[in-house]
C-alpha positions, 0 to 999 in steps of 0.5 A, a space after each residue: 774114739 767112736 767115729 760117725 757112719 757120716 764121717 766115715 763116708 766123709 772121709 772115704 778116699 776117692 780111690 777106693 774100690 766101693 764096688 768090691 765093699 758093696 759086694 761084700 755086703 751083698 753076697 754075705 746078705 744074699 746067702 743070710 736071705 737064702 738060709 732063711 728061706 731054704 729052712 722047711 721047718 715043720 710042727 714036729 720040729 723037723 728042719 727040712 730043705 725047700 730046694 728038696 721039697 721043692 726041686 724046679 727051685 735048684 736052678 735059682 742057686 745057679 744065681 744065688 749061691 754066691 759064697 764064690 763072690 764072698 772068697 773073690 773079694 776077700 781075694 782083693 782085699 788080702 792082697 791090698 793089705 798084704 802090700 801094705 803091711 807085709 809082715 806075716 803075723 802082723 797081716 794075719 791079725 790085722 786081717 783076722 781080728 773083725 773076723 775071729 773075735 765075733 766068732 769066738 764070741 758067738 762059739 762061747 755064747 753057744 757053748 755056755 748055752 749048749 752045756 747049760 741046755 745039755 745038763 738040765 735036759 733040755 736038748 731035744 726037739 728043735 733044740 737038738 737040731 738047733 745045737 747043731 745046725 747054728 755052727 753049721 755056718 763056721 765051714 766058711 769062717 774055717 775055710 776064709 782063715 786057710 784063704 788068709 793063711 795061704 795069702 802072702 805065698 799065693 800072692 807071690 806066685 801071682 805076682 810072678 805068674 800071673 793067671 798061670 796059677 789059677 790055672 794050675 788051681 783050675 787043674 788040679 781041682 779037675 785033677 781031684 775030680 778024676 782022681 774021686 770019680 773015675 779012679 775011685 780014690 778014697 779022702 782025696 775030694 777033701 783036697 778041693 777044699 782048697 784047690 777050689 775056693 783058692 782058685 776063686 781067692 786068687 781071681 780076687 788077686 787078679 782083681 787086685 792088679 786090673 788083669 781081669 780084662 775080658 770078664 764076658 769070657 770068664 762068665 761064658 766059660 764059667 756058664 759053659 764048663 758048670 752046665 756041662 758037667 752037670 749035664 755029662 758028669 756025676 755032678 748034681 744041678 744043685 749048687 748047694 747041699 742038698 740032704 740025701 745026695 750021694 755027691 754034692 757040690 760044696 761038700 767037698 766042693 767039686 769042678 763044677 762049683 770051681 766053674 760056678 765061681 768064675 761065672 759068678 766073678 765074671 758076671 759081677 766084673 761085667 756089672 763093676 760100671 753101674 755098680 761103681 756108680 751106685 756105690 758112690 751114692 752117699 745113701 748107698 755108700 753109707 748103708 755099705 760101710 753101716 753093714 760092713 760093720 756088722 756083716 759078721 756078726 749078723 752071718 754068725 746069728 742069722 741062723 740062731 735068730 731064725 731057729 729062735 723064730 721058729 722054736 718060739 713059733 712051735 712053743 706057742 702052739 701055733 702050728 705051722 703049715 706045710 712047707 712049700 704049701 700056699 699058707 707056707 709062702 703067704 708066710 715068707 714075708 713076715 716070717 723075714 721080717 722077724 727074722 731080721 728083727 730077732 737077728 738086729 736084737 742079736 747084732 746089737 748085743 755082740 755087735 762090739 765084738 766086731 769093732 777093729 782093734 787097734 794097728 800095731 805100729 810100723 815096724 812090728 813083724 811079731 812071730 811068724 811060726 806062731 801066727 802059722 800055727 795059731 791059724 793052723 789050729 783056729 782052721 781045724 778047731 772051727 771047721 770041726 765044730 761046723 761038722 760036729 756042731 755044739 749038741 756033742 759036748 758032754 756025750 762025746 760025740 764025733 765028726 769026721 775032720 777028712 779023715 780024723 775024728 773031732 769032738 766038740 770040746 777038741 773043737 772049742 779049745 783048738 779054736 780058742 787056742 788058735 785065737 790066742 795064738 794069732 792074737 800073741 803073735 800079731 802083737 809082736 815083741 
């Protein structure tokens, strides 16, 4: 039965951390908001950088790369749900359904789509790069289902060492650095795929328990220790990829985007008393619990709302003006708002997608080496097509997943098979 937004915010328990589902909403919007602003697309149809065009910008990713929050809260919220519903297979689907589904809606629309535009010829231009740019966004999905996965160990170890593992993170994502910089090691950067967004999760854990009690220290460290790598290492300013770097900061993720995360988690800690306040208000609490509902959905299109904004821009004939240029930022302001226009349009078609299914009852386990290896193969599929994109799927086309090649079609059906998997699982007997 469909429940009101209104009676949702009605029936909010008072001891719920609204500051956490208010950051929720807010990092995922302020990395839609930077996508949009980033794209420098040009009357050829070229998809360029603003950051590169524009480099003085870079230091503004110090403050709006904000991925590390999203992991942080999920952090929170996994260790929350994992006490309450402790089965493996049962916590994975529960935990993973809002998520899956609207991805796996959004990965078989595009692959209708990328098959129908690829048969009759029609994946050039914009297209072409449209095809693979829109799967572009799945890396995180990919990486967020390993932050599931790893959850019930992970919070083990926590509850029995406490910040101790995070230090063990901390050290072996510097351990991976040394090991890729100075000792040359070919593949294992790849590793910090996990030692560094596990190291942000498990500060969501500490969250969790209140042990976060001097955050002013996490953020002066996290500031400090990101500034110095910068300034002394192999390390670029920029705290997203930027086109053309030999190393970047997020693919694969480095030490010094480890100690973005903790000045980013340390920052919002030290603002967790106004915000609390603000998300109590009932307009502010009911907007949150409205984006909440639709916060993946918008993720998963926002990019192909964007490119769709631009492609009809360019079929049109109108020309587009330099990026970077005067006429080009005179333009942000309504080339936003359609783009959240076109996004709207795009969330009220899959939005259902994205409605919580229903709670199995107490007492179901389900298969716990099924859900493994259905998250297992949803991890690989989604994260290979973030890499491939959908552009390759009748040329066969590759990618290197670390060091294995991935198509697209290998891709599509790992994922879904993953799917289905955890789903079946989750169900139990």
């Amino acid at each position: 039965m469909a429940i009101s937004v209104s009676e949702l915010a009605a029936r909010t328990p008072d001891t719920r951390d609204r500051y956490v589902d208010l950051l929720r909403v807010a990092s995922l919007a302020t990395v839609v908001l930077g996508h949009w602003l980033m794209a420098a697309v040009t009357t050829d149809g070229t998809v360029g950088n603003l950051l590169a065009e524009v480099p003085q910008l870079q230091p503004l990713t110090w403050v709006l790369q904000v991925m590390p929050v999203f992991f942080f809260v999920g952090g929170f919220s996994h260790a929350l749900s994992y006490r309450s519903r402790p089965g493996y297979a049962t916590f994975l689907r529960a935990r993973l359904q809002r998520l899956l589904r609207p991805t796996m809606v959004f990965i078989g629309a595009w692959t209708a789509a990328a098959l129908a535009l690829q048969a009759t010829g029609r994946d050039g231009g914009l297209t072409g790069v449209a095809l693979r740019l829109v799967a572009q966004p799945l890396w995180f999905i990919g990486i967020y289902l390993a932050m599931v996965a790893f959850t019930p160990p992970l919070l083990r170890l926590h509850e029995r060492y406490g910040w101790g593992v995070f230090g063990v993170l901390v050290a072996a994502a510097a351990a991976v650095d040394a090991l890729r910089f100075a000792a040359v090691v070919p593949y294992v950067e790849f590793l910090n795929f996990a030692f560094v967004w596990l190291a942000v999760h498990q500060l969501g854990f500490l969250r969790a328990d209140d042990r976060i009690r001097v955050p002013s220290l996490l953020a002066v460290a996290g500031l400090a220790g990101a500034a110095a790598l910068v300034a002394l290492g192999p390390y670029p300013l920029s705290m997203v990829g930027m086109p053309g770097e030999k190393v970047s900061n997020m693919a694969p993720p480095t030490l010094a985007l480890l100690c973005h995360g903790m000045w980013l988690v340390g920052a919002v800690e030290l603002l967790r008393g106004p915000g609390a306040r603000l998300a109590r208000r009932p307009a502010v609490w009911r907007a949150v619990i409205t984006a909440n509902g639709i916060a993946m959905t918008a993720f998963l299109w926002h990019l192909t709302a964007m490119l769709g904004v631009y492609g009809a821009t360019l079929a049109l004939g109108v020309p587009l003006p330099e990026p970077a240029s005067a006429a080009w930022w005179a333009q942000v302001p309504l080339r936003l708002a359609v783009a959240a226009a076109v996004t709207a349009l795009l969330v009220a078609a899959f939005r259902a997608a994205e409605r919580p299914g229903t709670r199995r009852p107490p007492g179901t386990t389900g298969s716990s080496p099924l859900a493994a290896l259905g998250i297992t193969l949803c991890l690989f599929g989604v994260l290979g097509l973030s890499m491939v994109g959908f552009g390759g799927l009748l040329d066969g086309r590759s990618a290197l997943l670390i060091a294995v090649p991935v198509t697209a079609p290998l891709a599509v059906g790992m994922a879904l098979a993953g799917w289905l998997l955890v789903e079946r699982a989750g169900r139990g007997a």
